[in-house]
N, C-alpha and C positions, 0 to 999 in steps of 0.2 A: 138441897143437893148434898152428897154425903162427901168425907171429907177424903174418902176410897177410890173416888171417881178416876178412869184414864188419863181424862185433861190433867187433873191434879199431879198425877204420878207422871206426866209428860212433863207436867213445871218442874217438878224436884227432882229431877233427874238433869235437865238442863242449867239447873241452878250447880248442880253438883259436879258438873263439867266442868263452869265454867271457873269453881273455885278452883278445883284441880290444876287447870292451866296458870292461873293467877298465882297459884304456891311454885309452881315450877318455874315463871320469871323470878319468882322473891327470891329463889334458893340461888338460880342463875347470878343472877344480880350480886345476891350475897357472897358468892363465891371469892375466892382471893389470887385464882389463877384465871388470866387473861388468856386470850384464844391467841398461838403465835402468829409474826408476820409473816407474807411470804417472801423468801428473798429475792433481791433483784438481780437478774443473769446478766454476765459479764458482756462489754462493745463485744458490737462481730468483728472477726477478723476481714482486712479487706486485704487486697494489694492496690500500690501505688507505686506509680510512674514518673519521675519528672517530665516536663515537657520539652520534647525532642526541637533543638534547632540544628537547622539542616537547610546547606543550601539545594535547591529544586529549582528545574525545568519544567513551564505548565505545556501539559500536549495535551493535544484536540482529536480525536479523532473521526476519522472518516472510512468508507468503504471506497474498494474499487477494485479493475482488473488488470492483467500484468498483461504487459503488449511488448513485442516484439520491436526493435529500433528500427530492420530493415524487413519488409516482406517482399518476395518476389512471386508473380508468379511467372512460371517459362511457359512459354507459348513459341509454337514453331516458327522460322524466321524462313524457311523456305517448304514447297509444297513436296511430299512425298509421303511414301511409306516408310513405318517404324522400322526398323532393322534387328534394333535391338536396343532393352534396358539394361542400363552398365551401372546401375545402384540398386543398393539394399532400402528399400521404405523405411524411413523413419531414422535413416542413420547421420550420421554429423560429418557432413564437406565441407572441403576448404575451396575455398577461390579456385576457379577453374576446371574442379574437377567433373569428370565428363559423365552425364547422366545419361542421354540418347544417344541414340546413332541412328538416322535419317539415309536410308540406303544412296548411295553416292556416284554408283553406276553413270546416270543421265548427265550428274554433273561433273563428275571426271570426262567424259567425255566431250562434256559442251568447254569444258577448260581447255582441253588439247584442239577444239576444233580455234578458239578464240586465237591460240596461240601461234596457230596456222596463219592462221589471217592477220597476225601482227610479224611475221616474217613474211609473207608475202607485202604487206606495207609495208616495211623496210624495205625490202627488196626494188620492190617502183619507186621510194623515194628517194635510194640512191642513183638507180639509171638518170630519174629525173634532174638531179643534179648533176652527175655527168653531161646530161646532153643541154641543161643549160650553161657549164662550164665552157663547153667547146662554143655554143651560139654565142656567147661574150668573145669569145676569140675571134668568132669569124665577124662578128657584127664590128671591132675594130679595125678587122681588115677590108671592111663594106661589103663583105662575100655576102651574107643576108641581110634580111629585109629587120627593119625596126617591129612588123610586126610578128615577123617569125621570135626574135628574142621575147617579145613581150610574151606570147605563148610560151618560151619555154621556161620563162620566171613562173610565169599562173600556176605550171605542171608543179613545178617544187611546192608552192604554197601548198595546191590541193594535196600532193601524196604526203608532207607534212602532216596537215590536219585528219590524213585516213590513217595515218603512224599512229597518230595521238589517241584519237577512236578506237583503235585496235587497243591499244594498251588498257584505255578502259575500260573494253569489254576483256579483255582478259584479268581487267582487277573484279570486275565486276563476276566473272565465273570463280574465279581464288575466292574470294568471301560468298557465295554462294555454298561451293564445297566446305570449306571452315566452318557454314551456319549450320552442314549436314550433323554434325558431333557440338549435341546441345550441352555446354558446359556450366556450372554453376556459376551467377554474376558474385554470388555473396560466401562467405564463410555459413555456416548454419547446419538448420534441421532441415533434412527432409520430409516430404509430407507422400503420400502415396500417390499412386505412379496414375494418373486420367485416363493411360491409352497404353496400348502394349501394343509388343509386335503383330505385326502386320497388318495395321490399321493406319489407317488414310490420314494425315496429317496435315490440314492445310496453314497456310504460311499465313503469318501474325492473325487467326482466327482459334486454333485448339491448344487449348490450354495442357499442357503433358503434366505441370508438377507444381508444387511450390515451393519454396525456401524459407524460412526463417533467421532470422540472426539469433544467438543463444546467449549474447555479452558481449557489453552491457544489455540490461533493458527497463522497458518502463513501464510505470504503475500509472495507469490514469483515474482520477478521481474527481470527486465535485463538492466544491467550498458553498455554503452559504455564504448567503449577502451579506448577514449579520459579523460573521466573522471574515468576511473580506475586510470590512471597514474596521472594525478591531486590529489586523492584521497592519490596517495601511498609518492606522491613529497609531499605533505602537511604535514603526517604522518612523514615524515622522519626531515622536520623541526621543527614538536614539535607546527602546527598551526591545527592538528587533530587529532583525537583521532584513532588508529589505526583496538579496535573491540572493539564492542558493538556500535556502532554509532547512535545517537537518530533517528526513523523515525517518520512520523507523518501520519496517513492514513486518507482516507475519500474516501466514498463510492458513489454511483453515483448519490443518493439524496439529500446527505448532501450538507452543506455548510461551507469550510473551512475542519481542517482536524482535529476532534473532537478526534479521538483514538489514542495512542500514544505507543511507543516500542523501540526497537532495532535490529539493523541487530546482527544476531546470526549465521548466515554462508555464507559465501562467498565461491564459487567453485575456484577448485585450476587448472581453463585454461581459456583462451577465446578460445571461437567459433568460428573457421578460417570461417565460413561458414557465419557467419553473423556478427562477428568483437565485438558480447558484451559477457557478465559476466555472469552467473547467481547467485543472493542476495538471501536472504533470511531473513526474518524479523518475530519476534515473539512478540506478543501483547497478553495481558489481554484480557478475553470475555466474564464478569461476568455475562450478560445479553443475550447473546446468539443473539446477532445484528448480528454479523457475521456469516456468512454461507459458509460454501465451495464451491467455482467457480464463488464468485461475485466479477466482476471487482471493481479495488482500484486504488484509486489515492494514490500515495505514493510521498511524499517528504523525502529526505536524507540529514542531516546537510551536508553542502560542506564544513564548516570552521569552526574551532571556533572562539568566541564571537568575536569583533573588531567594533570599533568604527570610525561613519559612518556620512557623509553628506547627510542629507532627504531635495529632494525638491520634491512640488506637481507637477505628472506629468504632468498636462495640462500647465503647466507655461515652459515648455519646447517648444521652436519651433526649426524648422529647415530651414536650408538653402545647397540643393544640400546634401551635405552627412558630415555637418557639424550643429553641436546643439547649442544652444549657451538659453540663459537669458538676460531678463533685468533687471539691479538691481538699486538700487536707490542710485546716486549719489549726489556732492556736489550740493546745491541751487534746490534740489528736480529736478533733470535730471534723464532722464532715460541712464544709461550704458549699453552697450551692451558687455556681456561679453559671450566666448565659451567653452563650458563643454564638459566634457569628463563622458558618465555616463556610470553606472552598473546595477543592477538588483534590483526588486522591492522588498521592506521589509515594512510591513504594510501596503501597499496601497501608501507608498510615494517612489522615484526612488535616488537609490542611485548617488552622485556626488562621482566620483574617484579624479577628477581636472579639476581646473579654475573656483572653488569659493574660497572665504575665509572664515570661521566662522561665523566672525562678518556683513557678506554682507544679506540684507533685499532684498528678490526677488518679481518681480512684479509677484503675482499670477493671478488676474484678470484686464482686461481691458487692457491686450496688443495690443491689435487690435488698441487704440484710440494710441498708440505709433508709429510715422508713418517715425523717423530718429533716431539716436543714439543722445542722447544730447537733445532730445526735454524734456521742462518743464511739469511736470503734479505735481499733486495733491496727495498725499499719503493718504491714511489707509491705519493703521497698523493693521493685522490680528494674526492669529497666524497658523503653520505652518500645516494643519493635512490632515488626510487621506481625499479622495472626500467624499460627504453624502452621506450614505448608502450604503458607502462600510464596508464590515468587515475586520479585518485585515487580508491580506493577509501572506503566507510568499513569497520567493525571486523567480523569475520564472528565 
């Protein structure tokens, strides 16, 4: 084979390669400047917080709807025709003032006839005693008979007891006409009108109106089972008040829970049927915001006052089903420490356990925290609700 061949010229080509590469480590190698390092970028900047202590009230809350203390409805007390509506629908009366008028014609007249007939009973039961005045006189002088007196004593009884009868049939026509001018029983709202003039109104059957009361009023609501017996175990240690309990409401506009009260009845069962309570709460309504049948957000003190570890919640993470903080350790390290939280008061979450007091937690910029013990950079902040939240209470 000759010594020109491809294969051959394919070796020493590969051979000449591979010196090539072998002289460019020698030279590499030999060289006397090192490749530089690169340098190491300075702790992230974080913020930190101390940990906020602050005395707190835990609240619960509940839904429900706002009820009126008194409702009436007016139903006609005698039978007639409407006359006339003497209110404006939907407007605010006081006690007594006159909503109908029940045409009064029939019973004006049936009063003067009653009246008649209680002056003609007067009238017979004065002759009656005259003429038994005289029969005492003549039965002492034996001029009549013992039966004739005893007849003219009966006469007085009876026109007596037709005096009496007259007069209450004459109280009985007076409250008749009085029932013709339907007046309000309550202070309140009125509600729109059932029946307008000239329509047939029968006595304690048609309903003409209704009334409300506008203040106070009440919120009605429903406790779980669970937190009835919370409520009663707390009471029983002397960490809650057993009645009148603060509540706090707000309505489905508002923001926060502006109106303020007390539970003033609690029902004496639970509802095997649905497992809660029914509360009841009564609030001031000087303004008449409240109205009957509008849903309320109700919050109930759960505890009294006690004093509390606040931190800002976004400064909580988690891991699996475990929470924990970073908090700022010796030589500015971040520690990674695990909490045990409760429920939110102001807008910050309360810590049960696994801070201390005195421990500064990283609020912002835990994301650049990437192991426990890595060095950053401190601001100090201070501890408060997020922007443009209001305070909360405890959820």
């Amino acid at each position: 084979m000759s010594s020109h061949s491809p294969i051959a010229k394919s070796h020493l080509r590969l051979l000449l390669l591979a010196a090539g590469i072998a002289v460019a480590f020698i030279v590499a190698g030999c060289s006397g400047h090192a490749a530089p390092t690169a340098a190491m970028p300075p702790p992230p900047e974080v913020s930190v917080a101390p940990v906020l202590m602050k005395n707190v009230r835990q609240w619960d809350d509940f839904t429900g709807r706002v009820a009126a203390v008194e409702t009436v409805e007016l139903r006609a007390r005698v039978t007639g025709y409407v006359d006339r509506v003497a209110y404006t629908e939907g407007q605010d009366v006081k006690k007594g003032d006159l909503l109908f008028v029940i045409d009064q014609r029939s019973y004006r007249a049936e009063l003067l006839r009653t009246q008649a007939e209680l002056a003609k009973s007067r009238s017979e039961a004065q002759l009656a005693q005259s003429q038994n005045a005289r029969s005492q006189a003549l039965l002492k002088a034996r001029a009549v008979s013992r039966e004739e007196s005893d007849t003219r004593q009966a006469a007085v009884a009876q026109s007596n007891a037709a005096v009496r009868a007259a007069e209450a049939a004459v109280s009985t026509a007076q409250l008749n006409l009085t029932f013709t001018e339907v007046r309000s029983p309550i202070a309140g709202r009125t509600g729109r009108a059932l029946i307008t003039a000239g329509n047939l109104a029968q006595a304690d059957t048609t309903i003409l109106t209704s009334v409300v009361s506008m203040d106070p009023m009440y919120v009605d609501f429903e406790g779980d089972e669970s937190a009835y017996l919370r409520y009663n175990e707390l009471a029983r240690k002397g960490e809650r008040a057993a009645t009148k309990n603060p509540v706090r409401i707000g309505l489905a506009n508002e923001t926060g829970y502006p109106h303020l009260g007390v539970v003033d009845f609690i029902d004496n069962r639970i509802d095997s049927n649905t497992g809660t309570i029914h509360a009841r709460a009564v609030l001031a309504n000087p303004d008449h915001v409240l109205s009957p049948g509008l849903f309320a957000r109700v919050q109930l003190e759960g505890s009294a006052e006690f004093k509390a570890m606040l931190v800002d919640d976004k400064a909580i993470l988690t891991d699996q089903d475990r929470r924990y903080v970073y908090v700022l350790g010796p030589d500015n390290k971040a520690l990674r420490k695990d909490i045990v939280t409760g429920r939110l008061a102001d807008g910050l979450r309360i810590v049960t356990s696994g801070l201390a007091p005195e421990d500064a937690v990283i609020v912002e910029g835990m994301q650049k925290v990437f192991f426990p013990g890595m060095p950053v950079q401190p601001k100090t902040v201070a501890m408060q609700s997020p922007a443009g939240s209001a305070p909360v209470a405890m959820k």
